[in-house]
ROLO-778289 format. One line per field, with one value per residue (C-alpha): residue number from 0; x, y, z. Coordinates in nm, 2 decimals. Each point is the difference from the previous one (the first is absolute). Layout:
N
pos <- (NUM, ...)
c1 <- (X, ...)
c2 <- (Y, ...)
c3 <- (Z, ...)
end
This chain:
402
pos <- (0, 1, 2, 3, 4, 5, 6, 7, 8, 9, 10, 11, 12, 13, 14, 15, 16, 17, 18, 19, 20, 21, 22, 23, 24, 25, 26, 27, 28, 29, 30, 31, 32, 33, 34, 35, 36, 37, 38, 39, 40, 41, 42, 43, 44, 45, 46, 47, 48, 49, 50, 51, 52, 53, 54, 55, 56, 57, 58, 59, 60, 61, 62, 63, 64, 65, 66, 67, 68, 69, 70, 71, 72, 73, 74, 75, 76, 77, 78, 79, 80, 81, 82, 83, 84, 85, 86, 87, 88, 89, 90, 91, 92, 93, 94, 95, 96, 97, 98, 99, 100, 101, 102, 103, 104, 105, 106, 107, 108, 109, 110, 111, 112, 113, 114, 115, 116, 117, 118, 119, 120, 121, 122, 123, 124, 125, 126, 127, 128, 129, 130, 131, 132, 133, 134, 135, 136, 137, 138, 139, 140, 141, 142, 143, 144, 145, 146, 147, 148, 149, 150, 151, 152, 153, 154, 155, 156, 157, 158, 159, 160, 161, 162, 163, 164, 165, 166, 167, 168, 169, 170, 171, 172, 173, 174, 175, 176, 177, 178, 179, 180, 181, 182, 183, 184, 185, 186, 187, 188, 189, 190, 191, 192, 193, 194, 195, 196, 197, 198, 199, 200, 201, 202, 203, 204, 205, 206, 207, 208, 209, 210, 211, 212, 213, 214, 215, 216, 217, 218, 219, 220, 221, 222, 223, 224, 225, 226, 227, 228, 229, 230, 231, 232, 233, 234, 235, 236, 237, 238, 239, 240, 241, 242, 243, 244, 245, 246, 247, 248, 249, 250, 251, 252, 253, 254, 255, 256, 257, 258, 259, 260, 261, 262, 263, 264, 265, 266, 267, 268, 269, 270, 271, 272, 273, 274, 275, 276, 277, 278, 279, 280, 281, 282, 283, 284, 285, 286, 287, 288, 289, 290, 291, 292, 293, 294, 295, 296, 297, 298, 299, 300, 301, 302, 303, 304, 305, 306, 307, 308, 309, 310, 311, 312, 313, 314, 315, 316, 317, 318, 319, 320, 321, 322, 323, 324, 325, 326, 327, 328, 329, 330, 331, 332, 333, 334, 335, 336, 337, 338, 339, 340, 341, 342, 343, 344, 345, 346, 347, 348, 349, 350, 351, 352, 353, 354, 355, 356, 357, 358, 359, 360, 361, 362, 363, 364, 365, 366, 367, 368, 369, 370, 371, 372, 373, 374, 375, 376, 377, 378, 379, 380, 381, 382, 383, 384, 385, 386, 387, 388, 389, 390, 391, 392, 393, 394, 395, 396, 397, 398, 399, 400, 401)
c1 <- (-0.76, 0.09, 0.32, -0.03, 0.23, -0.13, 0.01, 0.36, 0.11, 0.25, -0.25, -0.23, -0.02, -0.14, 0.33, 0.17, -0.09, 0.15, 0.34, -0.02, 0.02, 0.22, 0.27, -0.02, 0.03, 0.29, 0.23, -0.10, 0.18, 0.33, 0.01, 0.27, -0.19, 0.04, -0.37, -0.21, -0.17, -0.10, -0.33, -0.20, -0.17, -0.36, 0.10, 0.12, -0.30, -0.22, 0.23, -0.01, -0.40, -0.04, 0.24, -0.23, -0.29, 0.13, 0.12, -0.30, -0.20, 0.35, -0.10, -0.35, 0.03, 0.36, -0.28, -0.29, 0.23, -0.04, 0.32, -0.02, 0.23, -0.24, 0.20, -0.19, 0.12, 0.06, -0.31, 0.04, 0.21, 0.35, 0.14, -0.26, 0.05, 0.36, -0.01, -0.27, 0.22, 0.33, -0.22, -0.10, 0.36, 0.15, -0.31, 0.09, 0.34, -0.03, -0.27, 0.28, 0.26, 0.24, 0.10, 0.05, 0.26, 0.19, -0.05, 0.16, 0.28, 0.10, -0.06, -0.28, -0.18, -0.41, -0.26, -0.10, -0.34, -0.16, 0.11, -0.26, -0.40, -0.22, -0.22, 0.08, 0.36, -0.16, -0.24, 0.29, 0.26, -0.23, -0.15, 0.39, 0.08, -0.29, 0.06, 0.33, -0.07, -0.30, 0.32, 0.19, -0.27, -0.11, 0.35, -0.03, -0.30, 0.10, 0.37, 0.01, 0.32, -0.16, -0.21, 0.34, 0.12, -0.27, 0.00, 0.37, -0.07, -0.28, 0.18, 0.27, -0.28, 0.03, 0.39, -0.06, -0.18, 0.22, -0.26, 0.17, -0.32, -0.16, 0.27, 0.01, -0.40, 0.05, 0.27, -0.20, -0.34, 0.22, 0.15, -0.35, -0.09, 0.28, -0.05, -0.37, 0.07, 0.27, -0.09, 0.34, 0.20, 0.02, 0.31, 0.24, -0.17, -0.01, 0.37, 0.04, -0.25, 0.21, 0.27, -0.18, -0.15, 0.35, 0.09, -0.27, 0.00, 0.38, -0.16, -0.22, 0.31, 0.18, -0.30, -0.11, 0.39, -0.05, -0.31, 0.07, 0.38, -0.26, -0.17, 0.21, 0.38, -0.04, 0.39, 0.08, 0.24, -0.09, 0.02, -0.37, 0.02, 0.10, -0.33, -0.25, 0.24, 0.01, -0.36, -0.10, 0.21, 0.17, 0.18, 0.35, -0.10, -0.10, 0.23, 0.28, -0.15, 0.10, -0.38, -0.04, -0.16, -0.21, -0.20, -0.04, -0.29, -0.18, 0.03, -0.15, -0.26, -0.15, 0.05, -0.04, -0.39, -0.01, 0.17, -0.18, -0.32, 0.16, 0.12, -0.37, -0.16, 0.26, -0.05, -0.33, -0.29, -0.38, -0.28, -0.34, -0.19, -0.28, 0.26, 0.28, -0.25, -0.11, 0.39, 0.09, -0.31, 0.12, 0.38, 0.06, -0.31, 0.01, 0.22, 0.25, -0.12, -0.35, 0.08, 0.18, -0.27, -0.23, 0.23, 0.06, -0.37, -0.09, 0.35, 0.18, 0.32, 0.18, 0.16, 0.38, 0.17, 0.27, 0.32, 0.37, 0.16, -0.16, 0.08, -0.12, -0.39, -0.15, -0.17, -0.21, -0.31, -0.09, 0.15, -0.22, -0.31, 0.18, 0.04, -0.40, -0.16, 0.29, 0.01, -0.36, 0.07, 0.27, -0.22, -0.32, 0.32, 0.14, -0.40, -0.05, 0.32, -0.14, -0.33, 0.12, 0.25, -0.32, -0.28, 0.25, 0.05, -0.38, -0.04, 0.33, -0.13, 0.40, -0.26, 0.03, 0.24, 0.20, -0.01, 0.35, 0.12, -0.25, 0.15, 0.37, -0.10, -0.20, 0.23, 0.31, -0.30, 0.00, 0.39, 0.07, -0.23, 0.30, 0.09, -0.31, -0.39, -0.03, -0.33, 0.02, 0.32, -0.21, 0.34, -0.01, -0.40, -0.15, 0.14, -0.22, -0.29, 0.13, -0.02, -0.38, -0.11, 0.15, -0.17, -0.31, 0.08, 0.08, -0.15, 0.23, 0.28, 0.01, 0.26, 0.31, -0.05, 0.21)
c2 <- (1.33, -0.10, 0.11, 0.20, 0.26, 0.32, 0.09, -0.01, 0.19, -0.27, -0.29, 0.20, -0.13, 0.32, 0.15, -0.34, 0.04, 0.34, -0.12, -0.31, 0.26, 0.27, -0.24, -0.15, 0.35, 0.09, -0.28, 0.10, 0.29, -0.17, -0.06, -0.29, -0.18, 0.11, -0.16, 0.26, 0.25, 0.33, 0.03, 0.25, 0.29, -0.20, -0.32, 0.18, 0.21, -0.29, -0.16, 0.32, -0.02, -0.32, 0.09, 0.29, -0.19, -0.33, 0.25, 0.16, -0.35, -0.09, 0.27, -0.05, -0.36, 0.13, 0.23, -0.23, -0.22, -0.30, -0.16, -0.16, -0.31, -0.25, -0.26, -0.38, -0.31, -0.27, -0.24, -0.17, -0.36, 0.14, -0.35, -0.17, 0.32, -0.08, -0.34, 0.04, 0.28, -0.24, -0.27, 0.24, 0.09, -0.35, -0.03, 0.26, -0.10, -0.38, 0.14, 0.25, -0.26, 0.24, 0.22, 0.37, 0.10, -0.30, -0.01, 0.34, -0.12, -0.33, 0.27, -0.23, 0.18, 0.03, 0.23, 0.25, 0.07, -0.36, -0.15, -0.14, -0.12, 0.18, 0.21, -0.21, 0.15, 0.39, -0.09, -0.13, 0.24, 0.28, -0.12, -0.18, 0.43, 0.09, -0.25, 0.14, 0.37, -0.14, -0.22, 0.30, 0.21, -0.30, 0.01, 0.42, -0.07, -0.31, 0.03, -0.37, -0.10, -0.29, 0.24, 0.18, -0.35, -0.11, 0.33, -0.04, -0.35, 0.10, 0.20, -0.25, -0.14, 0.35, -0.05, -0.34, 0.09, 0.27, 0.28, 0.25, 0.27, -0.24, 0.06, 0.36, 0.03, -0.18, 0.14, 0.31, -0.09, -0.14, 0.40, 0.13, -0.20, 0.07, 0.38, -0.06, -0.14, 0.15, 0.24, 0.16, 0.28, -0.10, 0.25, -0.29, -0.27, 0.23, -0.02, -0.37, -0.02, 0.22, -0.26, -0.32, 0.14, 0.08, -0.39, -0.13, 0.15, -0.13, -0.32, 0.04, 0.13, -0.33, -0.24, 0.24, -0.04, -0.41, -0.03, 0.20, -0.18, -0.30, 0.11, 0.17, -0.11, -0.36, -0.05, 0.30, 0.16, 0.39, 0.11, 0.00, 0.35, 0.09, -0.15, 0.19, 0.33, -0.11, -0.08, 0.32, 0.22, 0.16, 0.34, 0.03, 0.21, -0.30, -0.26, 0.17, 0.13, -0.20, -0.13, -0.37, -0.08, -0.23, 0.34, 0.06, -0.32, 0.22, 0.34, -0.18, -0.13, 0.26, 0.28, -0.17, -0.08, 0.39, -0.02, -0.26, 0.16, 0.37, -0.20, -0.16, 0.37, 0.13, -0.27, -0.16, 0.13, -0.06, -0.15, 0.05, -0.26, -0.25, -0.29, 0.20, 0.14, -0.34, -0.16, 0.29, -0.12, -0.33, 0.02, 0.28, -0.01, -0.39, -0.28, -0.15, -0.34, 0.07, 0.31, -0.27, -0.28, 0.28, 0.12, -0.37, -0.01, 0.27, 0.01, 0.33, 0.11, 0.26, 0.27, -0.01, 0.28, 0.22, -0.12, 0.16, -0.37, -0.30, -0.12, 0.29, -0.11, 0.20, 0.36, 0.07, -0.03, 0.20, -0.09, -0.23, 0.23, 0.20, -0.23, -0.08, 0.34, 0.29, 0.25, -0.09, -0.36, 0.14, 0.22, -0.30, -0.23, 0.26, 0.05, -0.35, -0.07, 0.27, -0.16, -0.35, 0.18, 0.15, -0.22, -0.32, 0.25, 0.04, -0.40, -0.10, 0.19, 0.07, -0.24, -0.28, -0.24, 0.00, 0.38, 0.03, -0.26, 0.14, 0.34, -0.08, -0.28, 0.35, 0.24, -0.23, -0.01, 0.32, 0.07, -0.30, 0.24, 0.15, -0.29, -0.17, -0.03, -0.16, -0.05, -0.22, -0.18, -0.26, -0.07, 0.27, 0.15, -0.34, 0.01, 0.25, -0.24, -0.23, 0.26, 0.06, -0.34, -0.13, 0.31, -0.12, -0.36, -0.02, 0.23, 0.29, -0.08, 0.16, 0.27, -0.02, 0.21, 0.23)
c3 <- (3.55, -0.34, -0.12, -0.36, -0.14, -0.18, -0.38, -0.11, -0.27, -0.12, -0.08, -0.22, -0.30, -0.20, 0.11, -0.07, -0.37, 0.03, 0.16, -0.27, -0.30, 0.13, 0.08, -0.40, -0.10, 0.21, -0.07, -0.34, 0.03, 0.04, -0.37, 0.00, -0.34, -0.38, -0.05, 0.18, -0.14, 0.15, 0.21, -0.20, 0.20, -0.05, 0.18, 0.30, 0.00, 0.03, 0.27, 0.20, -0.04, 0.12, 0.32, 0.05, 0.01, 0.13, 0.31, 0.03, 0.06, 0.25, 0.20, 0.05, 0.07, 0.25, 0.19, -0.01, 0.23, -0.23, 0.03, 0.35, 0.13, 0.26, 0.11, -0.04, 0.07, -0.25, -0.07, -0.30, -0.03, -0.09, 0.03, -0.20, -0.29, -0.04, -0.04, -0.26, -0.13, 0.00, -0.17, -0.27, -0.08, -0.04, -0.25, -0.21, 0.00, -0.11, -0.28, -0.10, 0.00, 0.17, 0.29, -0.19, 0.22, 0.00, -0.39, 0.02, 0.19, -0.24, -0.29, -0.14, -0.28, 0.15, -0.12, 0.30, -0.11, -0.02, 0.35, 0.23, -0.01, -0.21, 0.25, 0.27, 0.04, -0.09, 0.38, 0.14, -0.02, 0.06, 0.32, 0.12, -0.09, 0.26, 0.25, 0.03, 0.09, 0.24, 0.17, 0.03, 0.11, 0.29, 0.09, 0.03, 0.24, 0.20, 0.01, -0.07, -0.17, -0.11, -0.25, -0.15, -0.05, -0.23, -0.19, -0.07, -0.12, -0.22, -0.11, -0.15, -0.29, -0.17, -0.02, -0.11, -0.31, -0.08, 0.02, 0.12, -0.06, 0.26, 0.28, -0.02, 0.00, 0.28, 0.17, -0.08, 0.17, 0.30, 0.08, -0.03, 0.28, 0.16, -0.01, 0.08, 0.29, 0.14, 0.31, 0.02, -0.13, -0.41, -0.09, 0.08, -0.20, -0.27, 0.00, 0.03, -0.30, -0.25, 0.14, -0.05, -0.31, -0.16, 0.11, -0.15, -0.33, -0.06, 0.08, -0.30, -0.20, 0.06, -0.08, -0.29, -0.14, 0.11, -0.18, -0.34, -0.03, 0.01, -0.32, -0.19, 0.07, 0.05, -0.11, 0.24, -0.18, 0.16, 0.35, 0.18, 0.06, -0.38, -0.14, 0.17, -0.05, -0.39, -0.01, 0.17, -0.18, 0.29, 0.03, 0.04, 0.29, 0.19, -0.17, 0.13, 0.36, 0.29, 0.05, -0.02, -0.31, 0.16, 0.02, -0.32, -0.01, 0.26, -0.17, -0.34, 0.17, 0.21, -0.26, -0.31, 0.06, -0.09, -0.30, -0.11, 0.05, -0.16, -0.32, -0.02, -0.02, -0.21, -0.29, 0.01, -0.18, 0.20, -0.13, 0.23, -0.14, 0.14, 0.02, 0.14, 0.26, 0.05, 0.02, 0.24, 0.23, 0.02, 0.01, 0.23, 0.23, 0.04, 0.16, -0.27, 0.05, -0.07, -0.29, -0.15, -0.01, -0.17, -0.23, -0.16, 0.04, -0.23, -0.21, 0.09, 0.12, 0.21, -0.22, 0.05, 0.20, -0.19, 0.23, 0.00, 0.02, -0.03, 0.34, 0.17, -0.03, 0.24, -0.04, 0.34, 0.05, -0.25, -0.35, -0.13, 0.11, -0.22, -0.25, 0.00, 0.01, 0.03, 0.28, 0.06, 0.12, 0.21, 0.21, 0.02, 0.15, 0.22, 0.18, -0.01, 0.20, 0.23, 0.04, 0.04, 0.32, 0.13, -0.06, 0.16, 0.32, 0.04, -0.03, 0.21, 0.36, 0.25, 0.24, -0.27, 0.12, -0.34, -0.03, 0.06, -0.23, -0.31, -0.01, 0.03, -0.32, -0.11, 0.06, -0.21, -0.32, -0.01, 0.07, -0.33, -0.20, -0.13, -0.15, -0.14, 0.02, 0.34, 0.00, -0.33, 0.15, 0.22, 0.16, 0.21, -0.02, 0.08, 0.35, 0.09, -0.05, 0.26, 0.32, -0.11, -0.04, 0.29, 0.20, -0.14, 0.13, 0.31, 0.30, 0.14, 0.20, 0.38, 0.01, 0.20, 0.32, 0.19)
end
């Protein structure tokens, strides 16, 4: 008998987008930055829309039993991927001329933006990205230690170039399978996550305070924690709490997204004409790396986004919709996002070997939403390529049987 577990509640990723967005808006709340504005009445009635009808399609997929773990056994040449993977790396790295992280660490000045192979390096990281959930999720299935192994080292190339966005999609993708696949009881690892989660984040704190220093205070002459408290405009309230400060990266940079994207409707007038309708076509419905190739093509540019601090870049998914065609674009993102989730869970069948692996990448897209357009960030929607063409490659593995 094959061994499956039924829809789970907890892997959706209609209520995933839900969970994404409430948790922005309620670390909002805690108000510990001068730079925020206050969400007008119309924002949170769109947001509240969109969980109302992002819920609604949660449910029907939740009773539609959709969401269903089958357990396969590896097939594909883990060995032969990493060393290709490895290869790959040390490529990048000599084109570069550097290690990021070690960079970092001799405080050597390097621009972030420009590392790696043109194109080469955008394939690479995305499917090294995949291949580590699909390690993690062999290791779920097999129990083979040998599997957790090679997803930590993977792992280790993210760290290596610095990106920390990588790591936590990552790290993200990995607990997706993990709840996926887990038969037991969930209330305790729901309490080890908040724990592990809290960790993590004052991980990002301390690299976030490493990295900034790095760019702005080469001579060091201010405390790591006073820069990003300076540059964030922080409240006494929290300046003087007894929370570390490290925090305070974290509280920017889930909440601020929101104010980014309030500030953008606030202050920017809308102009629906043929070439914005035409921009917002290709730079929110599109990978980057091809938007970008057809905007040098035909000579336009991406309007720029209304932002409370110049560091703070990000607005959600939907500010730049915004930006391109006003409440309107907002709305045509929001039901594209929906029909992406839905159309990839109609293509990507729970009896597909990478099923599991393509909704935890799936479910983190649309959790990062609140950060960015994920579907133009190739980084993270181009890994949901890989599980589909591989399914189309190679024949369907047997299932693990009880």
């Amino acid at each position: 008998m094959i061994k499956r577990q039924t829809s789970v509640a907890d892997v959706n990723p209609f209520f995933i987008y839900i969970l994404g967005f409430s948790l922005a808006l309620i670390v909002y709340q805690l108000d510990w930055s001068y730079l925020y504005p206050k969400l007008t009445l119309a924002l949170l009635a769109f947001l509240f829309a969109t969980f109302f009808i992002s819920g609604a399609l949660g449910l029907y997929v939740h009773r539609k039993g959709v969401l269903r773990f089958y357990e396969y056994k590896n097939r594909l040449p883990v060995n032969s991927w990493i060393i290709a993977i490895t290869i790959g790396y040390i490529l990048n790295f000599v084109y570069a001329g550097h290690i990021p992280m070690v960079a970092i660490l001799k405080n050597q000045d390097i621009d972030y933006f420009e590392f790696g192979i043109p194109t080469f390096y955008v394939i690479l990281s995305t499917f090294t990205s995949f291949f580590t959930v699909y390690l993690f999720k062999c290791y779920m299935v097999e129990k083979n230690k040998k599997y957790l192994f090679q997803c930590f080292y993977l792992l280790i190339f993210p760290i290596l170039v610095f990106n920390r966005g990588a790591v936590l999609i990552n790290l993200s993708s990995i607990f997706f399978v993990y709840l996926f696949s887990y038969k037991k009881s969930k209330l305790k690892i729901y309490f080890r996550v908040v724990l592990i989660v809290f960790i993590v984040l004052m991980g990002f704190g301390i690299l976030g305070n490493l990295r900034t220093s790095n760019q702005i205070d080469k001579n060091k002459t201010q405390e790591l924690s006073e820069i990003m408290l300076n540059l964030g405009e922080a409240k006494p309230d929290f300046v003087n709490s007894s929370i570390p400060k490290e925090y305070f990266w974290s509280y920017l940079y889930i909440s601020s997204p929101l104010a980014n994207l309030q500030i953008n409707i606030d202050d920017r007038p809308i102009d629906y004409s043929i070439s914005n309708i035409l921009g917002y076509m290709n730079g929110e419905l599109n990978f980057d790396f091809i938007s970008k190739r057809l905007a040098s093509i035909f000579n336009t540019v991406k309007p720029d986004n209304k932002l409370i601090a110049p560091f703070l870049t990000v607005g959600t998914v939907y500010s730049t919709s915004y930006s391109y065609l006003g409440w309107l674009g907002m709305c045509i993102t929001f039901l594209f996002l929906m029909g992406v989730t839905f159309l990839y869970l109609i293509i990507m069948k729970p009896q597909n070997p990478y099923f599991s692996t393509g909704l935890a990448i799936l479910n983190t897209f649309l959790l990062f939403c609140i950060f960015d357009n994920m579907f133009f960030f190739s980084g993270l929607s181009f890994q949901l390529v890989y599980p589909v063409l591989l399914s189309l490659k190679l024949k369907r593995s047997k299932p693990v049987t009880a």
